[in-house]
N, C-alpha and C positions, 0 to 999 in steps of 0.2 A: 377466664381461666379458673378464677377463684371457685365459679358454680360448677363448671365442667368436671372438677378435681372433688364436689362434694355428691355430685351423680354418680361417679364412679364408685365413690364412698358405699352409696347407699346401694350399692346393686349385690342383691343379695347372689346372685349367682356367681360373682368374682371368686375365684380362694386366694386370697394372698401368703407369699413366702414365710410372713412370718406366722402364721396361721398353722403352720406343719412341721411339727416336733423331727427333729433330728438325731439321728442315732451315731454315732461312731463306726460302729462294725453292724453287721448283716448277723444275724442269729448263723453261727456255724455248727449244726449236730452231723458234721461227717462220720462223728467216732458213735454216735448213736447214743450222747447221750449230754442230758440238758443240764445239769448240774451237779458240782465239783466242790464239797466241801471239805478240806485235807487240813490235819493237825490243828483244826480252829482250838482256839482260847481266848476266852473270854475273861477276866477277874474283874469284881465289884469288890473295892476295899478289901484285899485282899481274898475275897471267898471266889472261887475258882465255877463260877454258873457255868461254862462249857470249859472242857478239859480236854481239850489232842482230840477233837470231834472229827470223825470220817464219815462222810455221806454224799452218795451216788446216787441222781434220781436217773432214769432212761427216761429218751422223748418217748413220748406218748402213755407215760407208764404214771399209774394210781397205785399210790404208796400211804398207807397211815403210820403214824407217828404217835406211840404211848409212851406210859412214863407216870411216874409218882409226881405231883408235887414238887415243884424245884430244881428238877432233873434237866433242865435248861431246854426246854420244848421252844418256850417264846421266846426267847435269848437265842438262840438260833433264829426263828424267824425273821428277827430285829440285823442279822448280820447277813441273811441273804435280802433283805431290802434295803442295807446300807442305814438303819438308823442308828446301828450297833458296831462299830469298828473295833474288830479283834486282838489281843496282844500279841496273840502269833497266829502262823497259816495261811489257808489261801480259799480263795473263793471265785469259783470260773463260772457262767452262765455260758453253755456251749464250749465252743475251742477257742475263742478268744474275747468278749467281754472280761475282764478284769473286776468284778463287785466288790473290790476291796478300793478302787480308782473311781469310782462314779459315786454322785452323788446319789439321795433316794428318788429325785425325780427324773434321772438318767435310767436307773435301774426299772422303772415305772414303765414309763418309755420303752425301753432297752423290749419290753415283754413279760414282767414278772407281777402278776398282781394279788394282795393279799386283801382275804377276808377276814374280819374283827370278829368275834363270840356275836355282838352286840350290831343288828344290822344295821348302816348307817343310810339311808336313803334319804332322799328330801320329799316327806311324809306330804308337805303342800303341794307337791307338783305332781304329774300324771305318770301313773308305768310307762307310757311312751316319753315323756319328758326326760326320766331319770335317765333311761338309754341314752335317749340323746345330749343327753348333757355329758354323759359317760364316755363319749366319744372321744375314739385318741386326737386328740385338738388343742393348741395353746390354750388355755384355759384363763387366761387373761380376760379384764370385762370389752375390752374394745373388740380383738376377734370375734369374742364370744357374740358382741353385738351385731356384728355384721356376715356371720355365719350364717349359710344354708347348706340343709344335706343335699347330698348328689342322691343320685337315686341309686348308685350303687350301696351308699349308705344306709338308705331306708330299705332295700333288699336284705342289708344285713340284721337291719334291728326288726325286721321280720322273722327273718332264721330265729334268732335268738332269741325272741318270742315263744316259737315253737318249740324250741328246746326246753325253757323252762316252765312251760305250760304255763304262758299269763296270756295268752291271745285275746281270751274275753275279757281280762281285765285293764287291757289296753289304755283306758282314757278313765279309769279310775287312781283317784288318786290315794297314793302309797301309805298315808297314814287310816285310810281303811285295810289294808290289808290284812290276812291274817300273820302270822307269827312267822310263817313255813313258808309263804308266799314273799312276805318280803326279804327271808334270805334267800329265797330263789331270785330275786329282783339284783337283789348285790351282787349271787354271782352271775348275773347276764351282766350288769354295769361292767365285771369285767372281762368278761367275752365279746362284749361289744366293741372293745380297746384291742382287742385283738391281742391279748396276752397268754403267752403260749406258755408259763409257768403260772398254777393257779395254788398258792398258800391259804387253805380256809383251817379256821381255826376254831373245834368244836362247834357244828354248824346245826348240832341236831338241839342240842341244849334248851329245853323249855316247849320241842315238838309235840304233837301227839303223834299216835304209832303209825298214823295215815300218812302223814306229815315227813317222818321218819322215812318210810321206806320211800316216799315218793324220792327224798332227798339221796337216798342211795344210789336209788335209779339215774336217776339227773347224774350224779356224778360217775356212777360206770359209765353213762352213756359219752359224758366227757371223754374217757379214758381212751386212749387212740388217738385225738386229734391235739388233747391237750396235757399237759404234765400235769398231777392235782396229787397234791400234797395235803391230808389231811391230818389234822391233828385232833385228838378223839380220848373221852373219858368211857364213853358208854359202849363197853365191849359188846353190847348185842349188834348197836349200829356198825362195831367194826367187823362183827363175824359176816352180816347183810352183802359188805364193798368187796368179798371172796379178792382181796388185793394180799401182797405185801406188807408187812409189818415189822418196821424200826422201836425197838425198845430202849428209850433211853433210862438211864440212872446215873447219877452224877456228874451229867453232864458228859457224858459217850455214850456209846455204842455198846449197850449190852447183850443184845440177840438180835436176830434179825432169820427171817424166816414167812412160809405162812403162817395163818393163825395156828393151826393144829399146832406146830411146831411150836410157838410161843407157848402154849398151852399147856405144851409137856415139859417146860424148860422148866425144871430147877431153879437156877435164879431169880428167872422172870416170878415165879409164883414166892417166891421167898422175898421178893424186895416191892411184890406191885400185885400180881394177880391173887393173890390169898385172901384178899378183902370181896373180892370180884365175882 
């Protein structure tokens, strides 16, 4: 019994139950749109980083995010992944997800994945490792050890391969990369999880101009299948993403528009674009 039970262990083709991350609700965008943030507030010792914050992503829609210094860009990001619980407001992923009730590995899960400034990949392991480690999976060392991809899985960390242009660099590993290559690698880690909200945060920072626009590319080409929320200092890289543009200042909603529109706003150029 005892060997029968450690056969089964070791077959790598099994998936077990607990192997497969569970959601609550089913992503709902009937209303056409993927995130719902209404009257947020934030306060650190009394200083108010988001203030009565309203923002509307649409599914499929690529929106950048500017703003001064302080103007509560990552204090936001912190409260749609739940690292950040608000003093008041409300926070919806879809029609029904609740982000103000889930934890950040619920919200993970749930579909919403966020890139750091600073790529974090594991530099010793292969582009193809990274994926596959990337995969939405209990992430515990025991599954992990007895996990194998299906082939619907290696289908996909092929797609997503081709998306982020690393195919030939497939079985090289991540700390040769270059600078551009390996934030392309993070955001496939979270495409590979099949996250239909993508938060990257200043993703061009330290590119060359090659580098730059590839990055742009990659992310329009996102745009349609997945929600990409960029947040961004380098006005040229945001004029490149011809998207939508949220201006914050003290934490709300100062303008919002296209770029041209930012461009010519008064405020905007009085509190953020005049240095620009």
């Amino acid at each position: 019994m005892i060997k029968q039970t450690l056969r089964s262990m070791l077959d790598r083709t099994q998936v077990y139950d607990f192997m497969v991350p569970s959601v609550a609700d089913e992503l709902d965008l009937s209303h056409g749109t993927i995130l719902y943030l209404e009257g947020i507030t934030v306060s650190f010792d009394g200083f108010k980083a988001i203030d009565d914050l309203n923002l509307y992503i649409d599914a499929g829609e690529l929106r950048c995010i500017i703003g001064p210094n302080g103007a509560g860009k990552t204090t936001m990001m912190d409260v749609i992944t739940g690292k950040t619980k608000p003093d008041a407001g409300s926070a919806w992923f879809g029609q029904r997800m609740n982000l103000l009730r889930m934890s950040e590995a619920e919200i993970a899960v749930a579909g919403i994945g966020r890139k750091f400034q600073k790529p974090t990949v594991f530099e010793n392991h292969t582009v193809f490792e990274n994926l596959e480690l990337a995969m939405s999976s209990n992430k515990n060392v025991f599954p992990t050890l007895f996990a194998s991809l299906s082939s619907e899985q290696c289908d996909h960390i092929d797609e997503v391969l081709g998306i982020i242009g690393l195919n030939e660099q497939v079985k090289k590993e991540a700390g040769f990369l270059s600078h551009g290559q390996k934030q392309w690698l993070e955001i496939g880690m979270l495409l590979v999880q099949k996250a239909e909200l993508l938060l990257v945060d200043e993703p061009v920072a330290g590119m060359t101009h090659q580098e730059m626009d590839r990055t742009a590319e990659l992310l329009r080409t996102l745009a349609g299948t997945q929600s990409v929320v960029v947040v961004e200092h380098d006005m040229d890289f945001v004029r490149s993403l011809e998207s939508p543009v949220t201006v914050l200042h003290q934490g709300h909603v100062l303008a919002e528009g296209s770029m041209e529109d930012i461009q010519n706003d008064q405020r905007v150029i009085d509190v953020y674009l005049g240095g620009h």
